[in-house]
C-alpha positions in Angstrom: -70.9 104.5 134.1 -73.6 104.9 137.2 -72.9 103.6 140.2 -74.6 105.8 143.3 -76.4 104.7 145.9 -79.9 106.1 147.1 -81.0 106.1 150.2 -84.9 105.3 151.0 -84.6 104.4 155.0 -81.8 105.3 157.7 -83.6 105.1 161.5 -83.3 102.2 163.4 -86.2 100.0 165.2 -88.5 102.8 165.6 -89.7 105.0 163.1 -89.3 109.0 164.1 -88.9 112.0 162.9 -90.0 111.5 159.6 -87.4 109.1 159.3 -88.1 105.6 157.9 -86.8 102.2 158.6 -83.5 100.6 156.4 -83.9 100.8 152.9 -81.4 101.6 150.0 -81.6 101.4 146.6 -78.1 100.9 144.6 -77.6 101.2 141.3 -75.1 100.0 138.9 -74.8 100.5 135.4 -79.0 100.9 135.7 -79.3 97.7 137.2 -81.2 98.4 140.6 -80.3 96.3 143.5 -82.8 96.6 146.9 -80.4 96.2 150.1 -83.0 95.9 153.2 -86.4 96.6 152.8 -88.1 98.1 155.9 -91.5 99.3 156.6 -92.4 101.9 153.9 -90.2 100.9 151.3 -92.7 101.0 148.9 -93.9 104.1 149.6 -90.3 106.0 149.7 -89.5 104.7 146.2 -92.5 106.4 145.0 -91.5 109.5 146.8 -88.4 109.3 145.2 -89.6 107.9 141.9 -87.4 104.6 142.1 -89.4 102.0 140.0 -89.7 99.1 141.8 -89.7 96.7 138.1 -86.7 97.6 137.6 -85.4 95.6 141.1 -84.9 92.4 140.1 -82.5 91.4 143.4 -83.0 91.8 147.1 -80.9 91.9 149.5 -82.5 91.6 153.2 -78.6 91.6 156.1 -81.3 89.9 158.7 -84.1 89.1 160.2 -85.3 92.3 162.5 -88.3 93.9 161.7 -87.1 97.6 160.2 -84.7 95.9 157.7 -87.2 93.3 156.0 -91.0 94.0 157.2 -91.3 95.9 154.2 -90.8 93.4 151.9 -94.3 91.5 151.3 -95.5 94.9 150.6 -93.5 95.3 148.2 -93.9 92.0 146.6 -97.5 92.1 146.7 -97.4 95.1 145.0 -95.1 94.0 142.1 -97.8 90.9 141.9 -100.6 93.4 141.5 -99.2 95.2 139.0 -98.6 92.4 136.9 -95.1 91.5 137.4 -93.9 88.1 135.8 -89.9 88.5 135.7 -88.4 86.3 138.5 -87.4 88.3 141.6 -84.1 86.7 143.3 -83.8 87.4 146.9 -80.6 86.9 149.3 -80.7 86.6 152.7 -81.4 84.4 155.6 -83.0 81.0 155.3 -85.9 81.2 157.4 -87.3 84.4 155.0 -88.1 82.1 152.3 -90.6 80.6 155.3 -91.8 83.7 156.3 -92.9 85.0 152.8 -94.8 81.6 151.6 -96.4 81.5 154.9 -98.2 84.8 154.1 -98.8 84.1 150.6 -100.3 80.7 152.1 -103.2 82.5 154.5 -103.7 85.2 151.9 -104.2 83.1 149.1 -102.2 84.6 147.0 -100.3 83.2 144.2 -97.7 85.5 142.5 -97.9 85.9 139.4 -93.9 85.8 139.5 -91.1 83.4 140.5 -88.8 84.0 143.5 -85.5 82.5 143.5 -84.3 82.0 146.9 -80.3 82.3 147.9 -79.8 81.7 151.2 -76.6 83.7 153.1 -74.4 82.2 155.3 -74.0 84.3 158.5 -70.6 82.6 159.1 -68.7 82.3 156.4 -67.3 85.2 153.6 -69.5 83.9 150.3 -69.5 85.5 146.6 -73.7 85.3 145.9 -73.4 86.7 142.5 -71.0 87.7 139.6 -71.1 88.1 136.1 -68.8 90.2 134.1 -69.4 93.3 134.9 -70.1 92.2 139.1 -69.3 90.5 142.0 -71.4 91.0 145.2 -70.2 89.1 148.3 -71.4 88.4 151.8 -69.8 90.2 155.1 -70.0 88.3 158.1 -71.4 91.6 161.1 -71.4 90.2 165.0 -75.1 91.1 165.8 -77.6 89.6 168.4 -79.1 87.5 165.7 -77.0 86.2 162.1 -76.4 89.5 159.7 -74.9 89.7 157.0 -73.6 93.2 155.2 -73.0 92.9 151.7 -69.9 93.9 149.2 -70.9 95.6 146.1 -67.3 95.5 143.9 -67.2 96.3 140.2 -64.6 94.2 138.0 -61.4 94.7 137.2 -61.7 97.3 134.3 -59.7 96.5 131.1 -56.9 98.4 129.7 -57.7 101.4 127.3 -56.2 101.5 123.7 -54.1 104.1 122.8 -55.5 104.5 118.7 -52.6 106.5 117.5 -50.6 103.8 119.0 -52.6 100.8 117.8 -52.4 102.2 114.4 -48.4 102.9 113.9 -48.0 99.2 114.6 -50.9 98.2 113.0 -52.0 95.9 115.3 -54.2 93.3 114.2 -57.9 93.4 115.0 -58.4 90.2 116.7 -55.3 90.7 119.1 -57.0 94.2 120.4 -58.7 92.5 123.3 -55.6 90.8 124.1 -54.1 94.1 124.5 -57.5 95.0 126.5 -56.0 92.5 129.0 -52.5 93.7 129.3 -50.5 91.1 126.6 -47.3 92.6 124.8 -47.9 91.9 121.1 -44.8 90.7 119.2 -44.2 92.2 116.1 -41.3 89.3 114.1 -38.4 89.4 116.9 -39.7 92.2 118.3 -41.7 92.9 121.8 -44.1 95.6 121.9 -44.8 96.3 125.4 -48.1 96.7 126.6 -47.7 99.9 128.1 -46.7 101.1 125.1 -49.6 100.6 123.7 -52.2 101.1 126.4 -53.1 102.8 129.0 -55.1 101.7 132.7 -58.1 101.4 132.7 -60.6 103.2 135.1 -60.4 102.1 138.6 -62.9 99.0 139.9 -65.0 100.7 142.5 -67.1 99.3 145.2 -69.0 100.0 147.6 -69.3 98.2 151.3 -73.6 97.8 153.2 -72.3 97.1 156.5 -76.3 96.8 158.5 -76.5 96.2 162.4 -73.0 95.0 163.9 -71.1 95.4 167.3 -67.7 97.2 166.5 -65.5 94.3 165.3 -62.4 94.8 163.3 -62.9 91.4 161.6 -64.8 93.3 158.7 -61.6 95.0 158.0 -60.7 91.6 155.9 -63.8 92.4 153.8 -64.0 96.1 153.3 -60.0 97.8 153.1 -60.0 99.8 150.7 -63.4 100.1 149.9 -64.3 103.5 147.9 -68.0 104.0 149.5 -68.8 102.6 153.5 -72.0 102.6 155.5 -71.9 101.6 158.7 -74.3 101.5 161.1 -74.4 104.0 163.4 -77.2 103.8 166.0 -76.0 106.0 169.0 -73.1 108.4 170.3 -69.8 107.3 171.8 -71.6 108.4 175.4 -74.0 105.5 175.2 -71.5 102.6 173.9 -72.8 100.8 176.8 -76.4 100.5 175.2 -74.7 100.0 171.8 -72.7 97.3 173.5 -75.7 96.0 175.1 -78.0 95.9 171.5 -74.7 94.8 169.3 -74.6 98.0 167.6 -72.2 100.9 167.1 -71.5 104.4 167.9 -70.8 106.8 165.3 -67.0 107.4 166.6 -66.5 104.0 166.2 -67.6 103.7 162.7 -65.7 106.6 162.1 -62.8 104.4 163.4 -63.3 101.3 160.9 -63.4 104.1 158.0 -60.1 105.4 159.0 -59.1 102.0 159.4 -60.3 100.3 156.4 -58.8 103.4 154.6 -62.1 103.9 152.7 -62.8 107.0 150.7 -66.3 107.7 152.1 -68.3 106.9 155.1 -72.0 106.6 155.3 -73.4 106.5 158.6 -76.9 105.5 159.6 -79.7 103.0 161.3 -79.7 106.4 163.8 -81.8 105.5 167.1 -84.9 107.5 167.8 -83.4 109.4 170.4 -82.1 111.6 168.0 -84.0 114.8 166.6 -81.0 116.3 165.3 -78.0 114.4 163.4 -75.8 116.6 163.0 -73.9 115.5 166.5 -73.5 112.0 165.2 -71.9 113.3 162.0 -69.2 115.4 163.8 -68.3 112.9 166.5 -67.6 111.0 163.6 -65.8 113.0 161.5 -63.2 113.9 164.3 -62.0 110.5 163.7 -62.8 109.9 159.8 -63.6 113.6 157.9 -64.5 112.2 154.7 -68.1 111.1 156.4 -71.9 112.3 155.2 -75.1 111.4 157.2 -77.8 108.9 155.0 -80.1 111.7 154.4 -83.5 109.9 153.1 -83.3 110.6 149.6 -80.1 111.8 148.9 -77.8 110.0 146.3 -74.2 109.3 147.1 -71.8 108.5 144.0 -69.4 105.8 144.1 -66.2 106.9 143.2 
């Protein structure tokens, strides 16, 4: 089943080099989630024919300009084409003040709800499950609250093994006990469950860790994680400006990689001063391999 990540903005404050400001679009089992909306947004997902009806969550990590100025854009457009479906958005209190105050001097009603779901900066929430999903909240140590945001598929149930099922002719109605790993007894006898099934595919996940200082305190939230992007807004010869503007060089997100043991590292949010990528990517792949650069429009699988 889908689960892949595209990526519509990866530059940081300033837009250059044809490079946009933080936008992604993920998608799970075709439901499209937004995470950040800079300026633009709108416009990428048309480049890259991404249907904006079919987001029905946001997902804004904080409240600087390139990772949310995007977003009444975006919501006026919906409006104007007619949108009615409820738009949910999570992210920082103070947004939900910011968007009715422009819809207050524009006049503009929307022809659609917005549910509101404020994050806590300082504390690990879960903002949304069903069965299928479970996003959660990761607390980042930037110069204002940020959030990043845990993407983690459920526990996937155990697979039936027919020829199995049949030679013991298990019931119908105990099959999705077996689904959940119960031995099925048979008169006096146990029939173990592994006997009978087999694991199901692995949960994946996938970690949006936006604007942060280097703190190992995410590793509580993100070890083992199959897909990471970190911010990586400089090289390791200016972590005192990253220092300074509680961000992160790309060695040191290579570092968390290695030590969250994830799969994959994204990097990204790269700083203007940067025509050419490629050195970010190699200084931090010396210290995590497994590492690709958010190229604006590529799409990363989760797996």
């Amino acid at each position: 089943m889908t689960f892949e990540v595209t990526i519509l903005g990866c530059s940081s404050a300033s837009p250059s080099y044809h490079r946009h400001p933080s936008a992604q679009v993920l998608n799970i089992f075709e439901r499209f989630f937004l995470i950040d909306c800079g300026e633009g947004t709108q416009m990428q997902m048309e480049r890259y024919k991404v249907k904006s009806q079919r987001i029905n969550r946001i997902f804004i990590s904080h409240l600087h300009g390139d990772h949310y100025l995007g977003l009444m854009g975006l919501l006026s457009t919906m409006h104007l084409q007619g949108r009615t479906k409820e738009m949910s958005i999570y992210g920082p209190k103070e947004l939900k003040e910011i968007i009715n105050i422009q819809l207050k001097y524009s006049q503009t009603i929307l022809r659609f709800p917005i549910i509101y779901h404020d994050t806590n900066p300082d504390k690990r929430d879960v903002i949304f499950e069903d069965e299928q999903l479970s996003i959660e909240t990761i607390i980042l140590n930037h110069r204002i609250p940020c959030t990043g945001f845990l993407f983690k598929e459920k526990k996937k149930p155990r697979k039936l093994i027919k020829e199995m099922v049949e030679k013991y002719a298990i019931p119908i109605e105990f099959l999705h006990k077996l689904k959940d790993g119960e031995d099925y007894h048979q008169g006096n006898k146990i029939i173990k469950n592994e006997e009978l099934t087999v694991a199901g595919n692995p949960a994946r996940s996938y970690a949006y860790c936006s604007d942060t200082l280097y703190d190992e305190r995410i590793l509580e939230s993100i070890t083992g994680v199959n897909l990471l992007y970190h911010e990586s807004t400089f090289m390791n010869d200016l972590i005192g400006r990253a220092n300074e503007t509680f961000h992160t060089t790309s060695k040191q997100a290579g570092i968390i990689a290695k030590k969250a043991n994830a799969k994959k590292l994204l990097i990204g949010h790269f700083s203007a001063r940067y025509k050419d990528l490629n050195p970010l990517l190699l200084e931090a792949q010396e210290e995590f391999l497994e590492t690709r650069l958010s190229v604006e429009g590529e799409t990363f699988r989760v797996e």
